[in-house]
mmCIF file as Biopython writes it, N, C-alpha, C and O atoms, coordinates in Angstrom:
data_model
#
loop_
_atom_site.group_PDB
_atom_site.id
_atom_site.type_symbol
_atom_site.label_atom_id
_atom_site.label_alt_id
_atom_site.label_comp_id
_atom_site.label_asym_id
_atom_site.label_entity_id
_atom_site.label_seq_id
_atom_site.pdbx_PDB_ins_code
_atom_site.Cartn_x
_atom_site.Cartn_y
_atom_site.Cartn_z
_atom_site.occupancy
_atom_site.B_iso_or_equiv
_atom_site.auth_seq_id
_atom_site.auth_asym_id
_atom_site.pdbx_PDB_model_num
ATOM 1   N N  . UNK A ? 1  ? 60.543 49.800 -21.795 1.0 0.0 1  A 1 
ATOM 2   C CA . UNK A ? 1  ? 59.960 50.162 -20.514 1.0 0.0 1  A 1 
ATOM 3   C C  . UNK A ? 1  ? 59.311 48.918 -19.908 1.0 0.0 1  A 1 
ATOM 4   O O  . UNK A ? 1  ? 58.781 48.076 -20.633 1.0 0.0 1  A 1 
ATOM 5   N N  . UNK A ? 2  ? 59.346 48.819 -18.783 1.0 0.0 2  A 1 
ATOM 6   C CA . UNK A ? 2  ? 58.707 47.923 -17.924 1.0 0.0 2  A 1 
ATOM 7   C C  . UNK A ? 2  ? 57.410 47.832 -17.936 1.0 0.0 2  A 1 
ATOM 8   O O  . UNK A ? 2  ? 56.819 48.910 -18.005 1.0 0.0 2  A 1 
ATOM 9   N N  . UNK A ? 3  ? 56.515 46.486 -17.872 1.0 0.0 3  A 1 
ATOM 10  C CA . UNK A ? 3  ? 55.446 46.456 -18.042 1.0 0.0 3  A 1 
ATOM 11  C C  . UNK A ? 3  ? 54.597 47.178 -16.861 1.0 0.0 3  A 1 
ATOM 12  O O  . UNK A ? 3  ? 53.403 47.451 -16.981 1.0 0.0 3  A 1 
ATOM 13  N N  . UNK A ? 4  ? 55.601 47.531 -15.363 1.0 0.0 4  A 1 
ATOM 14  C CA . UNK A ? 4  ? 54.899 47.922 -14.546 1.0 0.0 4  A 1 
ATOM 15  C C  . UNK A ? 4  ? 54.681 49.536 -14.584 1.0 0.0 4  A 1 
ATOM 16  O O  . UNK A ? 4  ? 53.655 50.014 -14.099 1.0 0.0 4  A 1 
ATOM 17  N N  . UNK A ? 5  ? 55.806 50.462 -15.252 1.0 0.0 5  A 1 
ATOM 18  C CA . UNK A ? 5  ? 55.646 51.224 -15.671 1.0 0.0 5  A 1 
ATOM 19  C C  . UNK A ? 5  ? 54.584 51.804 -17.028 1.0 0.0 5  A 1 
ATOM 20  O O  . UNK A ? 5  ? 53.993 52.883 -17.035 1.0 0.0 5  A 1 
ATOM 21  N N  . UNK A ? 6  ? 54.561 51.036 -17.826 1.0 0.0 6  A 1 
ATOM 22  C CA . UNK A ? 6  ? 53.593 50.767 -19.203 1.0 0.0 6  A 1 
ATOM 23  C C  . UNK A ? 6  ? 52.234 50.881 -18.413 1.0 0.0 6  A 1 
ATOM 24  O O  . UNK A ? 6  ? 51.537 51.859 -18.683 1.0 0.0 6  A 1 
ATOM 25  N N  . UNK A ? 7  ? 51.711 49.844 -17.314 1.0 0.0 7  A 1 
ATOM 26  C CA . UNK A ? 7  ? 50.580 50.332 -16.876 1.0 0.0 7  A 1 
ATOM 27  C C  . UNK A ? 7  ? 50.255 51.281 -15.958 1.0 0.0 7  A 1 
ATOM 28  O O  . UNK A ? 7  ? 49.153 51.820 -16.062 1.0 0.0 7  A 1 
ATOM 29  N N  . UNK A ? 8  ? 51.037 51.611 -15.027 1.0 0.0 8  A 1 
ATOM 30  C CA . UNK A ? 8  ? 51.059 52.932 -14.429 1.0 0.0 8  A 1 
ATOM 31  C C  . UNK A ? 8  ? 50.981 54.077 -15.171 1.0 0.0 8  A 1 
ATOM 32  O O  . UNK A ? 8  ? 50.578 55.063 -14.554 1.0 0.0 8  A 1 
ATOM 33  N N  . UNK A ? 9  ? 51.355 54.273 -16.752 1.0 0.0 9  A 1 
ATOM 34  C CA . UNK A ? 9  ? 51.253 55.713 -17.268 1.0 0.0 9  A 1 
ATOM 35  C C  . UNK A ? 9  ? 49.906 55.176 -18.024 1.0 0.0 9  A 1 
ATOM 36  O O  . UNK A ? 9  ? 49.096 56.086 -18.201 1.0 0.0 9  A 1 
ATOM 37  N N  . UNK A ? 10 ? 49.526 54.012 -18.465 1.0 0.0 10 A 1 
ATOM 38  C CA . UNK A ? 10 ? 47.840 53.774 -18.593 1.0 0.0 10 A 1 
ATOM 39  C C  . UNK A ? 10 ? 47.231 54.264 -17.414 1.0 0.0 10 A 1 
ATOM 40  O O  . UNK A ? 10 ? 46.906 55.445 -17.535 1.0 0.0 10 A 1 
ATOM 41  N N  . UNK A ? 11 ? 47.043 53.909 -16.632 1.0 0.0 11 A 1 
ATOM 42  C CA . UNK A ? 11 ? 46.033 54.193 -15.485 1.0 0.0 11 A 1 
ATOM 43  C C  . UNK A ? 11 ? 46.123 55.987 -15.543 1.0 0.0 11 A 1 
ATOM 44  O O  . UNK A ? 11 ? 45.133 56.666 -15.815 1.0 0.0 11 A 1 
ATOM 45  N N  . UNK A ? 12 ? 47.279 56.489 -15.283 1.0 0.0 12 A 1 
ATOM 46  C CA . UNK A ? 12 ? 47.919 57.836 -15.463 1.0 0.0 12 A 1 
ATOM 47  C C  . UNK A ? 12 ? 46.645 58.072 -16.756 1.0 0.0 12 A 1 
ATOM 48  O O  . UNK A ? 12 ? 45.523 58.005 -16.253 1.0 0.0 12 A 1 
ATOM 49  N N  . UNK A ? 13 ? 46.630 58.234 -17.724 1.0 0.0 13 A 1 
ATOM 50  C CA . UNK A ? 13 ? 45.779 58.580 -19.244 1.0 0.0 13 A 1 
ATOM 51  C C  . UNK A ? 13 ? 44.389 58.222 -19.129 1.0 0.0 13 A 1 
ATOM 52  O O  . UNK A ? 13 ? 43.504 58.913 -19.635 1.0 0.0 13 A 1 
ATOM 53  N N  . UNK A ? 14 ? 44.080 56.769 -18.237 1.0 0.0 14 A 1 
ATOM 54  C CA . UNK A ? 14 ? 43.134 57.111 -17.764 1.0 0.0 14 A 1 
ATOM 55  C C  . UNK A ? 14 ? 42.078 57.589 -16.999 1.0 0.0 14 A 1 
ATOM 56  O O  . UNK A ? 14 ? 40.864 57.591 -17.202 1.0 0.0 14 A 1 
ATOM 57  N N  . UNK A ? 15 ? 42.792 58.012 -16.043 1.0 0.0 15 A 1 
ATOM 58  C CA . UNK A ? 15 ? 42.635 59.272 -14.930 1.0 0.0 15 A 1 
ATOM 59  C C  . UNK A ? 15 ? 42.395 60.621 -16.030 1.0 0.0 15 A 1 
ATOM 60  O O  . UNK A ? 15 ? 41.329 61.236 -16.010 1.0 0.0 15 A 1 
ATOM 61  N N  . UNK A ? 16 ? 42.951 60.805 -16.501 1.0 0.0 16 A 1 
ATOM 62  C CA . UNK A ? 16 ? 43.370 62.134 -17.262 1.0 0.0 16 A 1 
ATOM 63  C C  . UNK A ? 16 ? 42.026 62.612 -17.771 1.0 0.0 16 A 1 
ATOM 64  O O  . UNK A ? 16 ? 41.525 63.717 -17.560 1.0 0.0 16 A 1 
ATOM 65  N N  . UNK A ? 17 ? 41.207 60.995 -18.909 1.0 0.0 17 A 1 
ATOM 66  C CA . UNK A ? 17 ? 40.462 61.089 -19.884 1.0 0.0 17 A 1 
ATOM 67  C C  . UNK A ? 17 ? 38.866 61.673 -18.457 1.0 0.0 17 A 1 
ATOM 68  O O  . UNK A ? 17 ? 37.983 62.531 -18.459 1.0 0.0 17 A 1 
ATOM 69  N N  . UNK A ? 18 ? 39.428 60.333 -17.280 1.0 0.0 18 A 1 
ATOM 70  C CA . UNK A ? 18 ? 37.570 60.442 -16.590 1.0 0.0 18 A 1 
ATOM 71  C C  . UNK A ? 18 ? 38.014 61.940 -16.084 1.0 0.0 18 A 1 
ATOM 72  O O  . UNK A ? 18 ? 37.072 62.695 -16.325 1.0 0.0 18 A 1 
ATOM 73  N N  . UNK A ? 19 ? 38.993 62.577 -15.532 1.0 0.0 19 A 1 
ATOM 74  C CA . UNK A ? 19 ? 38.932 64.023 -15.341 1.0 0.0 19 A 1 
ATOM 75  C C  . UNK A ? 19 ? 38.229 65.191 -15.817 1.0 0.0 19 A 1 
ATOM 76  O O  . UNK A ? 19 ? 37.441 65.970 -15.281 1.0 0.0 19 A 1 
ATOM 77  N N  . UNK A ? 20 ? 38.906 65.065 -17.375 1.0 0.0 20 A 1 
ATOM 78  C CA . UNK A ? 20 ? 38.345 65.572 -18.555 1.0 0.0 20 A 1 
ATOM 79  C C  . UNK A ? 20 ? 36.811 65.989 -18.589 1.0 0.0 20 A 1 
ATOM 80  O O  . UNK A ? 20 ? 36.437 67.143 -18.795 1.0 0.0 20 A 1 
ATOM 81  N N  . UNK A ? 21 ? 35.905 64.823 -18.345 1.0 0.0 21 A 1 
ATOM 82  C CA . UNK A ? 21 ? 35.081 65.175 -18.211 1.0 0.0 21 A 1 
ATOM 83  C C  . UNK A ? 21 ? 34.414 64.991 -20.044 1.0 0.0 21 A 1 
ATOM 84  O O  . UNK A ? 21 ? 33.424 65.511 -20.558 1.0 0.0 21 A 1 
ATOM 85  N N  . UNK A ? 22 ? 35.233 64.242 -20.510 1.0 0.0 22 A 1 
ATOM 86  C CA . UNK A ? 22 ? 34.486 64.736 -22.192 1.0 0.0 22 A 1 
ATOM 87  C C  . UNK A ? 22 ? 33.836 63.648 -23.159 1.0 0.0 22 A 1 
ATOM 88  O O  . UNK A ? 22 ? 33.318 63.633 -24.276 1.0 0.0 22 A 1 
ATOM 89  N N  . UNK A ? 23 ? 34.240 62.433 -21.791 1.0 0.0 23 A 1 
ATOM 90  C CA . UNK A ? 23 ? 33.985 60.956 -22.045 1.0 0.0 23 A 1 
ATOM 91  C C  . UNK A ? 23 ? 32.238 61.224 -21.796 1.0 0.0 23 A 1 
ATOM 92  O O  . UNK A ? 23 ? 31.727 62.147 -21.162 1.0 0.0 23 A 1 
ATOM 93  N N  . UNK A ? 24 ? 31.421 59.890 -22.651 1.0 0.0 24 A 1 
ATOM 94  C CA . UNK A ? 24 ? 30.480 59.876 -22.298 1.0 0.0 24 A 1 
ATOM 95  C C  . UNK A ? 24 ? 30.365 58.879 -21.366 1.0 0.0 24 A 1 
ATOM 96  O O  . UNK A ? 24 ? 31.271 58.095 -21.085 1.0 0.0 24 A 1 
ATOM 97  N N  . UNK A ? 25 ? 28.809 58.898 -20.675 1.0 0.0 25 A 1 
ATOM 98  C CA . UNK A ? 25 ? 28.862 57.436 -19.488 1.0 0.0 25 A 1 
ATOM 99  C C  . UNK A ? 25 ? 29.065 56.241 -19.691 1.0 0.0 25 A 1 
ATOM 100 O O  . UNK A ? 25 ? 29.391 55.474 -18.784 1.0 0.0 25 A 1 
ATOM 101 N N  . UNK A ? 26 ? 28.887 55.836 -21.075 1.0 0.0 26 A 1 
ATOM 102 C CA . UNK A ? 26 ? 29.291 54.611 -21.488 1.0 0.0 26 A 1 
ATOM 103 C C  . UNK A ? 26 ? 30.998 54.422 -21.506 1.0 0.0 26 A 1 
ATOM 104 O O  . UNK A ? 26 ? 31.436 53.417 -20.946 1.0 0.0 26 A 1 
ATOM 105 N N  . UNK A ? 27 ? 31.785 55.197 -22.022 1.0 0.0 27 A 1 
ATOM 106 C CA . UNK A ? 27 ? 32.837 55.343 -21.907 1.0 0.0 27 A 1 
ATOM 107 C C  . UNK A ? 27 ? 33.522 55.650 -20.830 1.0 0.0 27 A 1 
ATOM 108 O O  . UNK A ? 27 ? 34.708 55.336 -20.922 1.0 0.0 27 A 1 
ATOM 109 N N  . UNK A ? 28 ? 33.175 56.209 -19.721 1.0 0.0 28 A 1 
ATOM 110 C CA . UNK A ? 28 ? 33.478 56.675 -19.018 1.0 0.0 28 A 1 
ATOM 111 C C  . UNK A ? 28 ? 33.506 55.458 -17.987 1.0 0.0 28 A 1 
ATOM 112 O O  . UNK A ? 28 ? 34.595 55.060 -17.572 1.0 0.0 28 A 1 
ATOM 113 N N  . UNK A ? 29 ? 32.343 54.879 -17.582 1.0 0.0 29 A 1 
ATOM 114 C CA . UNK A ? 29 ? 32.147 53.512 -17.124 1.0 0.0 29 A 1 
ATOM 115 C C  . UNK A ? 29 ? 33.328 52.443 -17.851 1.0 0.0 29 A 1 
ATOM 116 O O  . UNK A ? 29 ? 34.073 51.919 -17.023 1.0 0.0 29 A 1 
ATOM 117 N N  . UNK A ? 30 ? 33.488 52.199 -18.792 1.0 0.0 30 A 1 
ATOM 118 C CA . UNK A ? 30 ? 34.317 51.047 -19.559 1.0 0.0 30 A 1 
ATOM 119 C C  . UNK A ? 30 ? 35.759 51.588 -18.705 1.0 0.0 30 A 1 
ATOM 120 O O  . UNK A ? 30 ? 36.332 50.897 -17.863 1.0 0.0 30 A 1 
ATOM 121 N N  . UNK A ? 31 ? 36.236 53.118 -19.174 1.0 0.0 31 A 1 
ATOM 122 C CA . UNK A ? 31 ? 37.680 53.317 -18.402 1.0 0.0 31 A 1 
ATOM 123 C C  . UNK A ? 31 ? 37.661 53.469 -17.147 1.0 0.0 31 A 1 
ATOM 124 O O  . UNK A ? 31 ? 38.833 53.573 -16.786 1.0 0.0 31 A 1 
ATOM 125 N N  . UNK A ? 32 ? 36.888 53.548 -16.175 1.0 0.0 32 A 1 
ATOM 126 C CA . UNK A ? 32 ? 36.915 53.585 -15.088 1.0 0.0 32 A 1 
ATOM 127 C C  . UNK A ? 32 ? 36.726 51.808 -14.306 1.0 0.0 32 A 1 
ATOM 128 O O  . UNK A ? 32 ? 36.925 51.581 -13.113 1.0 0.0 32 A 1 
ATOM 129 N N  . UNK A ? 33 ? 36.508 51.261 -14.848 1.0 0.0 33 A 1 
ATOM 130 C CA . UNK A ? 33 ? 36.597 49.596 -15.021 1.0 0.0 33 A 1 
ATOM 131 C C  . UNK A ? 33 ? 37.797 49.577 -15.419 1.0 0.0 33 A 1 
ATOM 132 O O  . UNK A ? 33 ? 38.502 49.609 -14.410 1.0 0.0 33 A 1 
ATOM 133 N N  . UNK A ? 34 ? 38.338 49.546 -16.213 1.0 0.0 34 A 1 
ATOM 134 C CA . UNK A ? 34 ? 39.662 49.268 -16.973 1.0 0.0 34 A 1 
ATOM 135 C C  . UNK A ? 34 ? 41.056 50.247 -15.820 1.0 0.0 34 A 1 
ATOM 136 O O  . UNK A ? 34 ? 42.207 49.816 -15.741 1.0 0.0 34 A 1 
ATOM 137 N N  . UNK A ? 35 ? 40.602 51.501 -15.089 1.0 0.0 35 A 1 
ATOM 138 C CA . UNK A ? 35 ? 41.375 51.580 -14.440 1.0 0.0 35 A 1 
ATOM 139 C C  . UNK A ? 35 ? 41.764 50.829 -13.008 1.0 0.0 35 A 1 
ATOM 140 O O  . UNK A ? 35 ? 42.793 50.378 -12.504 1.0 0.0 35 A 1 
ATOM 141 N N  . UNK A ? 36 ? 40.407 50.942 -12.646 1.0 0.0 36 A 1 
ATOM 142 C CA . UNK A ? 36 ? 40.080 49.867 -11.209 1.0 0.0 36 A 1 
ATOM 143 C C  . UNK A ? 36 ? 40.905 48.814 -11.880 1.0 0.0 36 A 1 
ATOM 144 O O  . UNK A ? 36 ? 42.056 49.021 -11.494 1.0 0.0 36 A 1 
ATOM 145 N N  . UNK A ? 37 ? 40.895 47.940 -12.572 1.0 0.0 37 A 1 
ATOM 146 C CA . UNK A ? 37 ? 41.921 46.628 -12.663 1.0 0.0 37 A 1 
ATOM 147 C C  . UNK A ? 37 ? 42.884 46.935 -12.739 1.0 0.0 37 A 1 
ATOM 148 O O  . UNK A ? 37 ? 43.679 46.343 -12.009 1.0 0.0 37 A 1 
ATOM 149 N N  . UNK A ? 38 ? 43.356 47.885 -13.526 1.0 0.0 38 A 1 
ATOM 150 C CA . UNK A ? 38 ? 44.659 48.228 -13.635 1.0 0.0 38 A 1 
ATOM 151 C C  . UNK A ? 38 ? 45.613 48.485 -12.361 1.0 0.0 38 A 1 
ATOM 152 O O  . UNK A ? 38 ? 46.803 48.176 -12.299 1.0 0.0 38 A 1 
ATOM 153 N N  . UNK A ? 39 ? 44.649 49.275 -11.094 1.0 0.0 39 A 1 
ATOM 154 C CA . UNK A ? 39 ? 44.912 49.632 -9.579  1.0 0.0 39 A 1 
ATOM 155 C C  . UNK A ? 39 ? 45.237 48.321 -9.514  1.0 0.0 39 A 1 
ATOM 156 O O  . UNK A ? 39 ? 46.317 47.853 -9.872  1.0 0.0 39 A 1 
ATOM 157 N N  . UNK A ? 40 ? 44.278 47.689 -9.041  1.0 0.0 40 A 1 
ATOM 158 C CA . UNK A ? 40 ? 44.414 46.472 -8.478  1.0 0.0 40 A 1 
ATOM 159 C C  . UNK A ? 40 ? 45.693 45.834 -8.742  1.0 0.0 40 A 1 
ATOM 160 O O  . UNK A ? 40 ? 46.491 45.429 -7.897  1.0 0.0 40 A 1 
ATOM 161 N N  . UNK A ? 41 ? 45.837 45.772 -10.455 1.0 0.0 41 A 1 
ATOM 162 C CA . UNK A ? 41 ? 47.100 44.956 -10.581 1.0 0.0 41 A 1 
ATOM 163 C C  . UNK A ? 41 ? 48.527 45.287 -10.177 1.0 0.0 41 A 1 
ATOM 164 O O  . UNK A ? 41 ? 49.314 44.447 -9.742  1.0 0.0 41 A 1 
ATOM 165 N N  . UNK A ? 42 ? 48.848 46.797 -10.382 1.0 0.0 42 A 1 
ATOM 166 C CA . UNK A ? 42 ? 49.699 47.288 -9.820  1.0 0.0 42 A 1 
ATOM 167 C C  . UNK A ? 42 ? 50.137 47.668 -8.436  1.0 0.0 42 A 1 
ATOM 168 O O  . UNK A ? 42 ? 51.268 48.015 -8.098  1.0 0.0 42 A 1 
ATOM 169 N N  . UNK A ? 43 ? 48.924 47.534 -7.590  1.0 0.0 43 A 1 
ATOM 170 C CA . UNK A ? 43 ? 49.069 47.415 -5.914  1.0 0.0 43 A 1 
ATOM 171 C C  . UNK A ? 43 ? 49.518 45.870 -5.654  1.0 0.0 43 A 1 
ATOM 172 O O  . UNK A ? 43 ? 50.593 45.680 -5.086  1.0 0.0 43 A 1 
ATOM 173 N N  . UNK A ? 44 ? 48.743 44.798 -6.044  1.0 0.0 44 A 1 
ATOM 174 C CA . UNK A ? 44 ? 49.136 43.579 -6.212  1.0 0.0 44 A 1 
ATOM 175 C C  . UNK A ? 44 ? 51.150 43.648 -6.838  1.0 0.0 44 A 1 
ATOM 176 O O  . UNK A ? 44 ? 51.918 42.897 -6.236  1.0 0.0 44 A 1 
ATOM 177 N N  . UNK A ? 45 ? 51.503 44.195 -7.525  1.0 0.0 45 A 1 
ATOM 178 C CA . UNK A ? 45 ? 52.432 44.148 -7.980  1.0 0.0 45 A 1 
ATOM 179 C C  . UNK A ? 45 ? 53.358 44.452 -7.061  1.0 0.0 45 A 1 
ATOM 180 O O  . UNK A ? 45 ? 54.280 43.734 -6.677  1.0 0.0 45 A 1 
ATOM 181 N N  . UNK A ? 46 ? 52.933 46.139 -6.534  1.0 0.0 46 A 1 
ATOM 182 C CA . UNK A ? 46 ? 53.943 46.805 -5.034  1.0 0.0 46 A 1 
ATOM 183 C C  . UNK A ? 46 ? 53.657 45.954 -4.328  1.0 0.0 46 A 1 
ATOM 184 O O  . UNK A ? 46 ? 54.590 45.860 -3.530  1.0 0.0 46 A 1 
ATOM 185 N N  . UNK A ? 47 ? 52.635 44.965 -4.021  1.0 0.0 47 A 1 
ATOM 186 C CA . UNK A ? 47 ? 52.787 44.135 -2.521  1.0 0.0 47 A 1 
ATOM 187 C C  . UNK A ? 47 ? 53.841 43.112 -2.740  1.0 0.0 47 A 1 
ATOM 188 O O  . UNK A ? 47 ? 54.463 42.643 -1.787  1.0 0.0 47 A 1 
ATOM 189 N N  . UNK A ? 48 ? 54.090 42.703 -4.140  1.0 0.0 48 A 1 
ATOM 190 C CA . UNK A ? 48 ? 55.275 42.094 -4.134  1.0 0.0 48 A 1 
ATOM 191 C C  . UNK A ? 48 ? 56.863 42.009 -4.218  1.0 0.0 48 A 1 
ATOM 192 O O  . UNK A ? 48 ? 57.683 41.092 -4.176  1.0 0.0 48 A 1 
ATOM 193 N N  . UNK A ? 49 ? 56.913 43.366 -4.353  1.0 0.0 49 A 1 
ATOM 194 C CA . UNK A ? 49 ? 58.111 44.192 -4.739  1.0 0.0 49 A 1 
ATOM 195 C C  . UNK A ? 49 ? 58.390 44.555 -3.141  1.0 0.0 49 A 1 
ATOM 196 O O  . UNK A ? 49 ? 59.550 44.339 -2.790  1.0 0.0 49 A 1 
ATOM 197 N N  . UNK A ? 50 ? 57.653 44.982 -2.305  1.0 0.0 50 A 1 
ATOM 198 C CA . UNK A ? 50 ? 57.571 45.030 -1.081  1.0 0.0 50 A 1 
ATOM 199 C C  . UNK A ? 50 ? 58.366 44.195 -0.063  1.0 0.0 50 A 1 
ATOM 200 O O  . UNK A ? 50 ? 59.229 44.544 0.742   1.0 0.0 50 A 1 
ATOM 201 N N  . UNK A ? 51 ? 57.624 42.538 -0.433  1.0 0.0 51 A 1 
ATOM 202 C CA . UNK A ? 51 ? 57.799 41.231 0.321   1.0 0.0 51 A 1 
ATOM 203 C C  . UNK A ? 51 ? 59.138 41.015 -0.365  1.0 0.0 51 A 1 
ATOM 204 O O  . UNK A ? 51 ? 60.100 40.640 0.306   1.0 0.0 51 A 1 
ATOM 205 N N  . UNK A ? 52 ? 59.223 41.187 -1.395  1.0 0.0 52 A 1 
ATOM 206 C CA . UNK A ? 52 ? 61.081 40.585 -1.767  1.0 0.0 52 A 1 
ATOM 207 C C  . UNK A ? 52 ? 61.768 41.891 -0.795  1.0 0.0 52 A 1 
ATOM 208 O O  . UNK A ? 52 ? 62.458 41.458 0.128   1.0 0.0 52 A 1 
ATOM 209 N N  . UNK A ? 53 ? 61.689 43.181 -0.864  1.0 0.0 53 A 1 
ATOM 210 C CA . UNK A ? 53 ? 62.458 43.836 -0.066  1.0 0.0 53 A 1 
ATOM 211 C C  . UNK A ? 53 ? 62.695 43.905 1.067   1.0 0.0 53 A 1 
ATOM 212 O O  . UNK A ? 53 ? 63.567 44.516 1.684   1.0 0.0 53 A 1 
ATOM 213 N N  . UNK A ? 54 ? 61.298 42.772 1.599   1.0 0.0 54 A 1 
ATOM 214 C CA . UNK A ? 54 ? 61.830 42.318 3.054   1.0 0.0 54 A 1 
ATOM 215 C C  . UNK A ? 54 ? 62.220 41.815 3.345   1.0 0.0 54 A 1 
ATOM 216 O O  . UNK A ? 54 ? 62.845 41.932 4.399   1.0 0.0 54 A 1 
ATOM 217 N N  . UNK A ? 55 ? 62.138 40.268 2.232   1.0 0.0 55 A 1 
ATOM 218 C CA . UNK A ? 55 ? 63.442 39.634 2.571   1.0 0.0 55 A 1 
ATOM 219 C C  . UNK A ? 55 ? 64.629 39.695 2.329   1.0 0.0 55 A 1 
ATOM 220 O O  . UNK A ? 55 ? 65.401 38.930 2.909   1.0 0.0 55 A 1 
ATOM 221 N N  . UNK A ? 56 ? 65.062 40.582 1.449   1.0 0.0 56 A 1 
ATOM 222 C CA . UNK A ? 56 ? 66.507 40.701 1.048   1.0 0.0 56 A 1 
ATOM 223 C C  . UNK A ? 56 ? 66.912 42.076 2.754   1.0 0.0 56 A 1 
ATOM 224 O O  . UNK A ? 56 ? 67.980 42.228 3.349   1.0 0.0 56 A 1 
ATOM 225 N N  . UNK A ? 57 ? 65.548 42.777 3.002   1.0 0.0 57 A 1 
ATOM 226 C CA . UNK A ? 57 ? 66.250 43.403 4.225   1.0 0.0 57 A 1 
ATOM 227 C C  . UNK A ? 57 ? 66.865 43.009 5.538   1.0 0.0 57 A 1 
ATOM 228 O O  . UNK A ? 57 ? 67.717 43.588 6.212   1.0 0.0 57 A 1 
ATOM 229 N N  . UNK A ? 58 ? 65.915 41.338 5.826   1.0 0.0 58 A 1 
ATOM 230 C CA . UNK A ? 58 ? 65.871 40.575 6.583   1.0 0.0 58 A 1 
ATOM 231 C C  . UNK A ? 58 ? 67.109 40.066 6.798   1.0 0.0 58 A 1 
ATOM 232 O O  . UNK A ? 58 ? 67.839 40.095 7.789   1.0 0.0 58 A 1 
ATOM 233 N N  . UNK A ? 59 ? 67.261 39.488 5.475   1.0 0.0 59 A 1 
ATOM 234 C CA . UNK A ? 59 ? 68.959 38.794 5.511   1.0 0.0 59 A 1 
ATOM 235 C C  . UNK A ? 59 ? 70.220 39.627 5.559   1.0 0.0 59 A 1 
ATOM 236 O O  . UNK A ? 59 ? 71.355 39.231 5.822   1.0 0.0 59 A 1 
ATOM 237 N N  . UNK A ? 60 ? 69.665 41.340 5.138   1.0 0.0 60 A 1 
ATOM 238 C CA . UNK A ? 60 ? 71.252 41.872 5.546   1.0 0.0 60 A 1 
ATOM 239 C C  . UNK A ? 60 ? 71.620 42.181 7.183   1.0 0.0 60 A 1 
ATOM 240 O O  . UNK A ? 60 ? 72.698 42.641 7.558   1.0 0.0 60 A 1 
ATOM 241 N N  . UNK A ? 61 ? 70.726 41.902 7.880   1.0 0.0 61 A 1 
ATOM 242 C CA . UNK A ? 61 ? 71.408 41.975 9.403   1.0 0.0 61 A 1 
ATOM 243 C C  . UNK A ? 61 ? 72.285 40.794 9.675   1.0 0.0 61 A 1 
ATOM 244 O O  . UNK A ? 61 ? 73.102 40.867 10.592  1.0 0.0 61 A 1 
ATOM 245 N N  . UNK A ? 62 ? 72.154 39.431 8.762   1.0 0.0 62 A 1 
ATOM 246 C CA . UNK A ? 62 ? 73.319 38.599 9.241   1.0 0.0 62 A 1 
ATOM 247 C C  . UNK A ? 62 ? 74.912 39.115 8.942   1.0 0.0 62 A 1 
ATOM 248 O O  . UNK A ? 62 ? 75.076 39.981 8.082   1.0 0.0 62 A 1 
ATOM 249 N N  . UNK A ? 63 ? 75.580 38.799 9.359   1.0 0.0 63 A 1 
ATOM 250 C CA . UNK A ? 63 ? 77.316 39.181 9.108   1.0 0.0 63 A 1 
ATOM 251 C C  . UNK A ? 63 ? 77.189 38.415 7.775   1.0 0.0 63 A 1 
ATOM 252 O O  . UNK A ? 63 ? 76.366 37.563 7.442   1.0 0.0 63 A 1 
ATOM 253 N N  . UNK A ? 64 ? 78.528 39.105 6.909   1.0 0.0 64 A 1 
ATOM 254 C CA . UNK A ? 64 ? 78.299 38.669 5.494   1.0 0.0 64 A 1 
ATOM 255 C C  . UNK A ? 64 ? 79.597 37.161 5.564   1.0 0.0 64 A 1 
ATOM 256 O O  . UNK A ? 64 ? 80.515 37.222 6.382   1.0 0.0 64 A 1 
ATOM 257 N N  . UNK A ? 65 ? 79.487 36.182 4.805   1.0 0.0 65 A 1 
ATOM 258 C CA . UNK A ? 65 ? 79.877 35.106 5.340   1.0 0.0 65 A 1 
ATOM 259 C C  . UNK A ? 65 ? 80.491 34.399 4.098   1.0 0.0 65 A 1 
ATOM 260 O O  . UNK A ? 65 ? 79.695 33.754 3.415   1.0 0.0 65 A 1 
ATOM 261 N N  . UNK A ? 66 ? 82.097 34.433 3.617   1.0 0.0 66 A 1 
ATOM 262 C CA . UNK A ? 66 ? 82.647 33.965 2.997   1.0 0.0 66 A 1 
ATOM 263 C C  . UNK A ? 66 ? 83.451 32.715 2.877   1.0 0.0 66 A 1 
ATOM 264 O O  . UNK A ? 66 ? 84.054 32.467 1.833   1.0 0.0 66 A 1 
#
C-alpha cells in the first residue's frame, strides 16, 4: 500500500480513537497532534497530486505530435 494511503487510514484510527471518547487528555492531546500533522501532510500531498494534474491537463489541449 501506498504511503499516502498508510497515512490516511492512520489519521482514519485516529479520528476513531478521539471519537471514542475513551482516550484520556493526555492521550487524547498526543493523537490529536499526531493527527493535525498527519492532515497537514496529506493535504500538502493532494496539493501536489493536484499541480501535476494540471499540468499533464494543460498539455493535453495541444494536438498530439509525432
Amino acid at each position: 500500500m501506498a504511503e499516502f494511503e498508510k497515512d490516511l487510514e492512520k489519521l482514519e484510527e485516529i479520528t476513531r480513537r478521539l471519537q471514542s471518547g475513551e482516550e484520556g487528555i493526555e492521550k487524547s492531546m498526543a493523537l490529536y497532534a499526531e493527527g493535525v500533522k498527519l492532515a497537514e501532510a496529506l493535504q500538502k500531498k493532494l496539493n501536489e497530486y493536484k499541480s501535476q494534474i494540471d499540468i499533464l491537463e494543460s498539455g493535453s489541449d495541444e494536438p498530439c505530435r509525432n
